[in-house]
C-alpha positions as CSV (number, residue, x, y, z in Angstrom):
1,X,0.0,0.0,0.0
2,X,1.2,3.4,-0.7
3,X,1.8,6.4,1.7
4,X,-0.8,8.2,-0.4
5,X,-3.4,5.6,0.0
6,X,-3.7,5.8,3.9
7,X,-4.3,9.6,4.3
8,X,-7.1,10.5,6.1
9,X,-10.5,11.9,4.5
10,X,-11.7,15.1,6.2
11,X,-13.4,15.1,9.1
12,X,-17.4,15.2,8.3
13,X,-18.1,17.3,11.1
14,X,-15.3,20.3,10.2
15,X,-16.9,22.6,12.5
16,X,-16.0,20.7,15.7
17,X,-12.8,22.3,17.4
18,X,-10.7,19.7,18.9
19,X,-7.7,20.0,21.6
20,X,-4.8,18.9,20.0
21,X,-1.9,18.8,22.2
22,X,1.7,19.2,20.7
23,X,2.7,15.8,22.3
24,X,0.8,12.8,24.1
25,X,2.8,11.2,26.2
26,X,0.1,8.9,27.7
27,X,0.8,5.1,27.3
28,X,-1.8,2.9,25.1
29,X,-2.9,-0.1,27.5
30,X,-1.8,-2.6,25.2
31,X,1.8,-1.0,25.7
32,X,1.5,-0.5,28.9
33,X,0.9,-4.4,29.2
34,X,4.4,-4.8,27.9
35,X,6.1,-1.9,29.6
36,X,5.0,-3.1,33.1
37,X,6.5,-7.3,32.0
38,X,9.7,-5.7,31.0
39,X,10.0,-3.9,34.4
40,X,8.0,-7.0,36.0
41,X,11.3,-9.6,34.9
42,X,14.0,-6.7,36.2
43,X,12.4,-6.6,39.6
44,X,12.1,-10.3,39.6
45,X,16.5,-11.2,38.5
46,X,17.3,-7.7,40.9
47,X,19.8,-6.3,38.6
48,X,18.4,-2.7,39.3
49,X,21.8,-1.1,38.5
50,X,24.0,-2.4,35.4
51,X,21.4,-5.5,34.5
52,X,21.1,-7.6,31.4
53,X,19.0,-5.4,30.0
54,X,21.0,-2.3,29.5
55,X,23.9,-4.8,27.9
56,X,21.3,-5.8,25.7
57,X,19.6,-2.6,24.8
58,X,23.7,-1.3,23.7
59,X,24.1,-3.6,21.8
60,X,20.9,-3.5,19.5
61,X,21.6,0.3,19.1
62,X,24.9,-0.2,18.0
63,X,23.8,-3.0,15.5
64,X,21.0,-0.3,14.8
65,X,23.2,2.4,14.2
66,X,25.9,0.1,12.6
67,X,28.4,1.1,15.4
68,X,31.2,-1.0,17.0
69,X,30.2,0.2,20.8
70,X,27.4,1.9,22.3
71,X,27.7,3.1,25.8
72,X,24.3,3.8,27.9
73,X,23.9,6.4,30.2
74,X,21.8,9.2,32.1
75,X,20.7,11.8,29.9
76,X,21.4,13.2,26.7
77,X,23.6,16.2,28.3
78,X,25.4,14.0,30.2
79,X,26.2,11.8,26.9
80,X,27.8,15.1,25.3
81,X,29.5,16.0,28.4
82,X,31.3,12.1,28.5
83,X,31.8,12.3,25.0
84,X,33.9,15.5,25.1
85,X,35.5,14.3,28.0
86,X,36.5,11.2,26.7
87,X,38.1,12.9,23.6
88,X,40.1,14.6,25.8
89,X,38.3,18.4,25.0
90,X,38.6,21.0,28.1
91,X,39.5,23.7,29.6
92,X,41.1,26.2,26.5
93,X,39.6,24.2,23.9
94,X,37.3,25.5,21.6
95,X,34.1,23.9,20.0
96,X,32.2,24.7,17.2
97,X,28.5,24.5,17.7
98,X,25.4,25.9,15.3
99,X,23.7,28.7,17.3
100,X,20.4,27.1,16.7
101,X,20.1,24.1,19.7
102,X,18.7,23.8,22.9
103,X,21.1,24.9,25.9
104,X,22.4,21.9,26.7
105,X,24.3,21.3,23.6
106,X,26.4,24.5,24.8
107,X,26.0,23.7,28.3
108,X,27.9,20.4,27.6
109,X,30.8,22.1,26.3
110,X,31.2,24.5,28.9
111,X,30.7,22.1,31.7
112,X,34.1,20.9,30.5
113,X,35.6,24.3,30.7
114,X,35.5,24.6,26.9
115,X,34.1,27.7,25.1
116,X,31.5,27.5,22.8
117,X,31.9,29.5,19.3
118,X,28.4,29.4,17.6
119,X,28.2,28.8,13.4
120,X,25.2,30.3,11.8
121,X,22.9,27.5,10.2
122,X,21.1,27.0,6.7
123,X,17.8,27.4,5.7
124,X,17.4,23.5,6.8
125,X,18.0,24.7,10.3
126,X,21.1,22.8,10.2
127,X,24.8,23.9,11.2
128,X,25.9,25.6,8.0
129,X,29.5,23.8,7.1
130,X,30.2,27.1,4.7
131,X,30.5,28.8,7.7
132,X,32.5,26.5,9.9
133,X,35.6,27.2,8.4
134,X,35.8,31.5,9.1
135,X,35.6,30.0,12.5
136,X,39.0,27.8,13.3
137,X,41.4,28.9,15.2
138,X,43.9,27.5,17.1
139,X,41.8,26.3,19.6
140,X,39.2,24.7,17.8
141,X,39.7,21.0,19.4
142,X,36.6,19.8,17.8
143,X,33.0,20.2,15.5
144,X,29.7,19.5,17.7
145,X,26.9,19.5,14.5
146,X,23.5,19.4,15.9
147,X,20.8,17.0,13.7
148,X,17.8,19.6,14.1
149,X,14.4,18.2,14.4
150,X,14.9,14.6,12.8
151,X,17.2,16.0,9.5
152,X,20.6,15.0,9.6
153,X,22.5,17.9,8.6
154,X,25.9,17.7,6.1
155,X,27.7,15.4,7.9
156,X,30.1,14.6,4.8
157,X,31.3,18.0,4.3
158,X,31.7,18.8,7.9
159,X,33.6,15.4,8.5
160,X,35.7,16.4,5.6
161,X,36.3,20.3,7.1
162,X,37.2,18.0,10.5
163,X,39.6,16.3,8.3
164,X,41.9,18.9,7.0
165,X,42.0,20.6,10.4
166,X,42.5,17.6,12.5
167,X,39.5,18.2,14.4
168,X,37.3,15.6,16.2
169,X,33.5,15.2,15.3
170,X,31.1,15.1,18.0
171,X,27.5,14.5,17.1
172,X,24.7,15.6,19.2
173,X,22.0,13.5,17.2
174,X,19.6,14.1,20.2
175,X,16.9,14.3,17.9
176,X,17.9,12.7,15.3
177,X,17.6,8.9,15.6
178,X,15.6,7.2,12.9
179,X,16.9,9.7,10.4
180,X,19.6,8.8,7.5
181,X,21.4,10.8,4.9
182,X,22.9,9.2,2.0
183,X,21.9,6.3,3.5
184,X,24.2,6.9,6.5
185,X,22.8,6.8,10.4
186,X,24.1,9.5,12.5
187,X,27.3,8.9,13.8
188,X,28.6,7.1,10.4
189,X,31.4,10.4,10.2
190,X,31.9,11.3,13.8
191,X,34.3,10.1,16.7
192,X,31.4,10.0,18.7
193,X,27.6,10.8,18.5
194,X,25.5,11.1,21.1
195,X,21.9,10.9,21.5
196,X,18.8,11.5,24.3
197,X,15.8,9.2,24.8
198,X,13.8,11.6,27.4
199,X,10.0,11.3,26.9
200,X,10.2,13.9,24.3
201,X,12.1,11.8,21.8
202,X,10.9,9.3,19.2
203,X,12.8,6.9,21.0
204,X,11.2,8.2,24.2
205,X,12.5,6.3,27.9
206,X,9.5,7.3,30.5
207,X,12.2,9.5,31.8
208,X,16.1,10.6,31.4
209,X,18.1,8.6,28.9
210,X,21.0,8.6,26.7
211,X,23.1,6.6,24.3
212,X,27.1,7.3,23.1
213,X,28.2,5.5,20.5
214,X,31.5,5.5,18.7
215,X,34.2,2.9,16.6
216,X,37.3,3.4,18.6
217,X,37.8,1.2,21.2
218,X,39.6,3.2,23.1
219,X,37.2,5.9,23.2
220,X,34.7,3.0,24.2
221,X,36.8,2.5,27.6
222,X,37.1,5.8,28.5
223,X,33.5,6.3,28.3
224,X,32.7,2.9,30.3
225,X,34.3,4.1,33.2
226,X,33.5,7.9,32.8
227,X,29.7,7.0,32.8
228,X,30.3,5.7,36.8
229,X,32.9,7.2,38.7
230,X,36.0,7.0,36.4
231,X,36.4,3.6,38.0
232,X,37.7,0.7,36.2
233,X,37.1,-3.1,37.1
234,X,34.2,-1.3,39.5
235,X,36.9,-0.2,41.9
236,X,39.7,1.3,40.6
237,X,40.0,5.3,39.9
238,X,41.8,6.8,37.3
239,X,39.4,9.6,36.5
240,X,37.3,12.1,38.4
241,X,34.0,11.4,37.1
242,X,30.3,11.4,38.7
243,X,27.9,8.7,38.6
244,X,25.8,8.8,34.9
245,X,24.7,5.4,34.6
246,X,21.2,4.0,32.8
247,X,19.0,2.5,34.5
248,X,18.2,-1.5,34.3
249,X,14.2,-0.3,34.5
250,X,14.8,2.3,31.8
251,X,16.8,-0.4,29.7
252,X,14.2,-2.8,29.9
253,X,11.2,0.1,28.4
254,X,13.8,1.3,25.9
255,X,14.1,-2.6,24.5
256,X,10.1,-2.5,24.1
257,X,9.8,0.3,22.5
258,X,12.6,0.0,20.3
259,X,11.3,-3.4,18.8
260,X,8.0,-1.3,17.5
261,X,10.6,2.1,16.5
262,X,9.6,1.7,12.9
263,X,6.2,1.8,13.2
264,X,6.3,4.4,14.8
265,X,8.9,6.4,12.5
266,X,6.4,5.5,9.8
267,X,3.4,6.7,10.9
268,X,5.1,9.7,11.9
269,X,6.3,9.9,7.7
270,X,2.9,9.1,6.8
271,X,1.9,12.0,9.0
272,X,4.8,14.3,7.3
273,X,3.3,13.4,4.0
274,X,-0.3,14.5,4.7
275,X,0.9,18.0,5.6
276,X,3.0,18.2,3.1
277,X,0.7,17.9,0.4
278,X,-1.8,20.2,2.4
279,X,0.1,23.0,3.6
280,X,2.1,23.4,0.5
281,X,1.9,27.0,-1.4
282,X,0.6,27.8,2.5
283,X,3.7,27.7,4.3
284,X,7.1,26.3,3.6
285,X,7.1,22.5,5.0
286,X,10.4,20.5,5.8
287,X,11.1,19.0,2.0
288,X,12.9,15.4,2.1
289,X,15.4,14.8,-0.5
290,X,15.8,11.8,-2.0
291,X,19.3,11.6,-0.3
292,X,17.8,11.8,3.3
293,X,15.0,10.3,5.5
294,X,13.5,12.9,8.0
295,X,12.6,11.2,11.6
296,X,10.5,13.8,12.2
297,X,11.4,14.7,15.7
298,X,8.8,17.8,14.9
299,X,7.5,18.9,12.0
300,X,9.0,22.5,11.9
301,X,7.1,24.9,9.2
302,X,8.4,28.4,8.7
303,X,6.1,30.9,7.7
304,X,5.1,34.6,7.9
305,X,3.3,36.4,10.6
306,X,4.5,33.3,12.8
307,X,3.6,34.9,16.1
308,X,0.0,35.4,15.0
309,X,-0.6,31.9,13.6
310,X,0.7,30.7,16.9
311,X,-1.9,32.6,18.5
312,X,-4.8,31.9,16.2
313,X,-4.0,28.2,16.5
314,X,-4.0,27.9,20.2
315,X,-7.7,29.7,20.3
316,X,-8.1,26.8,17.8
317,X,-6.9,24.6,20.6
318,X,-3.9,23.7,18.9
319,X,-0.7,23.3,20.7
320,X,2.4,24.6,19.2
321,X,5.9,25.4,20.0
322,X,9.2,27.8,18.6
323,X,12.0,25.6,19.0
324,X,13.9,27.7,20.2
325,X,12.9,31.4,20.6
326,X,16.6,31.8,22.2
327,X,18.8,31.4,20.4
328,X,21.7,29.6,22.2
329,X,24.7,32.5,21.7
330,X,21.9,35.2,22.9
331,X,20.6,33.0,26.3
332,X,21.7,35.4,29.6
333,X,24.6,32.8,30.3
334,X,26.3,33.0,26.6
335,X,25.1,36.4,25.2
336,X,28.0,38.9,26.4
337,X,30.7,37.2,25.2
338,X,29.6,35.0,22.2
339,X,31.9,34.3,19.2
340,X,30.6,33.4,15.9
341,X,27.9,34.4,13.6
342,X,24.0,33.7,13.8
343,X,22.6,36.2,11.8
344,X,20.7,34.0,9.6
345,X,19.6,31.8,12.1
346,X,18.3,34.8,13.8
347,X,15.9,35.7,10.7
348,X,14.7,32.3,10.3
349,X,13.5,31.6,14.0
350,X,11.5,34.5,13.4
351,X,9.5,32.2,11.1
352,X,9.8,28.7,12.4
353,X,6.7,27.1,14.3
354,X,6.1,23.2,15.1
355,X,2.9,21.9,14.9
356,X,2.2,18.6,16.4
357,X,3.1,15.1,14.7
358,X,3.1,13.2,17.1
359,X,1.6,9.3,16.4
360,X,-1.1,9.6,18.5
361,X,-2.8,12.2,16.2
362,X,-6.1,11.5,15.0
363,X,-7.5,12.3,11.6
364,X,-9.8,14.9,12.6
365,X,-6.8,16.6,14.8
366,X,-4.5,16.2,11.2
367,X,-7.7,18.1,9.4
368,X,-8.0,20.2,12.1
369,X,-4.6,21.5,12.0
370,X,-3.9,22.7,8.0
371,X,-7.6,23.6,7.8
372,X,-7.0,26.1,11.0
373,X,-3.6,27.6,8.8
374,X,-5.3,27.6,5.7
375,X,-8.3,29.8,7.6
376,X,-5.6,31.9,9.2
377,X,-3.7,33.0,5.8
378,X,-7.3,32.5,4.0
C-alpha cells in the first residue's frame, strides 16, 4: 500500500474544534501491558543497576546504528559532556556549535571548561558547514553539529572540514535517531555521536536517557568508566567522574519500545506526507530529498506572521511550539561574550513554528490542524 493511499479523508463534522496537544505522552494499554513485563522480569533477576538489560539494549543500538560500541547512560547532556570528556576536550579548547540548539548542547561544552563559538545554520535549520571554516582557530579541538528536528545535517562536508583541520567530530543526534542521509545513520562520520531518549524523543524512555556510540575502542573505555565514577574493574580510579549510569528499568522500556521504532517512524512519515501535500503553497514545510529520510522529531514549518498563527492556533486549541525562541549565543549565560555568527539563524526563527506530529494524532486533529492555517492565511 502506498503512503498516499492511507491519508485520512476530512473530518465530516469540520466545524468541531478539537484539543490537540503538541505531544501525548500517555501510554496505550496494550503498551503499557508490555512496559509493566519488561519492568516486572527486572524486579524479579534484581539487577536494578547495570542488569542484562541495559547490555542488551547497547548492543541493538549499536547493530542499529551500525556502530562497534554503544555506551548507555543518564541523559542526553550528560552523553555530550562524557563524549567531550572522553576525547580529551577541556579547559582552552574550543568547539564549534550551530547557534540554533537547545542549551544543553552549549552547556555540555562549557561544563568541561571549553568555550563555545556558535556557526550560523542554513535554511534546513542545520549547522551551516560554509561557515565553519571562518571560525578555526587555534583552539578549535573539535565540531559539535547538531541533527535539528529529525534531519541530519551535512555530515560529509563537515567530517571532511574536521579532516583537514585535525579536528574531532562530535555529534549531538539528540533528535535525530531514525533519520539517515545518503543512507548513513548518524554517527557514520563522527568520533562520537550522542543521543537523548527523554520522553520527548521518538525513541522516548518514561524518563532521562542517553546513548554514546562510537568505533574506537579506546574511546569505548574511556567512556565505560566515565559513565560511573572514572572507575575501572568497579573499583579502581583513574578519572574524576560522577555517577551517569542508565538504569536497568529504563533499559528494559527502551528494548520495548525499540522493537516497535519503525512503526512508529512510519506513521510519523505518513503524518509528514499528509501536511506536506496540504500545507504546501501555504507555508514552507520541511522538504525530504531523495538523499535523506527525515525522523521527524517535529514537524518544523516556517512561515510569515508566525507569532500570529501561533496565536490563532492555540484559540483553535492547537498546541504549538518555537523551537527555540533563544537562540543559544543570545541566552543570559552566553550572550556577552559570544563568538561566531548567527545572523541568519536569527531571521529564520522569526518564522519557524512546530505543529504537532506526534503518532497519537487522529484524523480529525491532522484536518484540524492545516484547515486552521489555511483559515488563518485565508
Amino acid at each position: 500500500m502506498t503512503l498516499t493511499a492511507t491519508l485520512p479523508s476530512p473530518d465530516t463534522n469540520s466545524s468541531t474544534i478539537l484539543d490537540v496537544p503538541f505531544l501525548d505522552l500517555r501510554v496505550p494499554e496494550d503498551e503499557r501491558a508490555e512496559l509493566l513485563h519488561a519492568v516486572e522480569i527486572v524486579l524479579k533477576h534484581g539487577r536494578l543497576v547495570n542488569g542484562p538489560e541495559v547490555h542488551a539494549l547497547e548492543m541493538a543500538m549499536a547493530a542499529r546504528l551500525e556502530r562497534k560500541y554503544a555506551v548507555g547512560v543518564s541523559s542526553g547532556t550528560d552523553a555530550l559532556v562524557l563524549a567531550l570528556r572522553a576525547l580529551n576536550i577541556g579547559k582552552g579548547d574550543e568547539v564549534i556549535v550551530p547557534a540554533l540548539s537547545f542549551v544543553a548542547t552549549a552547556n555540555a561544552v562549557k561544563m568541561v571548561g571549553a568555550e563555545p563559538v556558535f556557526c550560523d545554520i542554513g535554511d534546513d535549520l542545520n549547522i551551516d558547514p560554509t561557515e565553519i571554516r571562518h571560525l578555526i582557530t587555534p583552539n578549535t579541538k573539535a565540531l559539535m553539529p547538531v541533527h535539528w528536528a529529525g534531519r541530519m545535517c551535512a555530515i560529509d562536508h563537515i567530517a571532511m572540514i574536521a579532516k583537514t583541520h585535525k579536528l574531532k567530530v562530535i555529534e549531538d543526534a539528540s533528535q535525530a535517531f531514525g533519520a539517515s542521509f545518503n543512507d548513513m545513520q548518524p554517527g557514520a562520520r563522527a568520533d562520537v555521536a550522542c543521543f537523548s531518549m527523554n520522553p520527548m524523543k521518538t525513541l522516548a524512555a518514561l524518563g532521562e536517557a542517553g546513548m554514546i556510540v562510537t568505533d574506537d575502542k579506546d574511546v569505548y573505555e574511556r567512556l565505560d568508566s566515565l559513565r560511573y565514577q572514572g572507575v575501572k574493574n568497579k573499583e579502581v580510579c583513574h578519572s574524576l567522574s560522577g555517577n551517569h549510569r542508565l538504569d536497568t528499568i529504563q533499559a528494559a522500556m527502551l528494548l520495548v519500545r525499540l522493537a516497535g521504532f519503525n512503526k512508529l517512524l512510519d506513521t510519523r512519515r505518513k503524518i509528514a506526507l499528509f501536511f506536506d501535500m496540504r500545507l504546501k503553497g501555504i507555508v514552507d514545510t520541511p522538504k525530504q530529498w531523495g538523499h535523506e529520510k527525515l525522523a521527524y522529531y517535529t514537524y518544523t514549518i516556517q512561515c510569515d506572521q508566525r507569532d500570529k498563527l501561533k496565536n490563532f492556533l492555540s484559540q483553535r486549541g492547537i498546541e504549538t511550539k518555537i523551537q527555540h525562541p533563544f537562540l543559544m549565543p543570545e541566552q543570559p549565560l552566553y550572550k556577552q561574550h559570544a563568538r561566531g555568527t548567527w545572523s541568519h539563524a536569527k531571521y529564520l526563527m522569526s518564522r519557524v513554528l512546530c505543529i504537532p506530529i506526534h503518532e497519537k494524532l487522529t484524523d480529525g486533529q491532522m484536518w484540524h490542524i492545516v484547515n486552521s492555517i489555511a483559515d488563518f492565511y485565508r
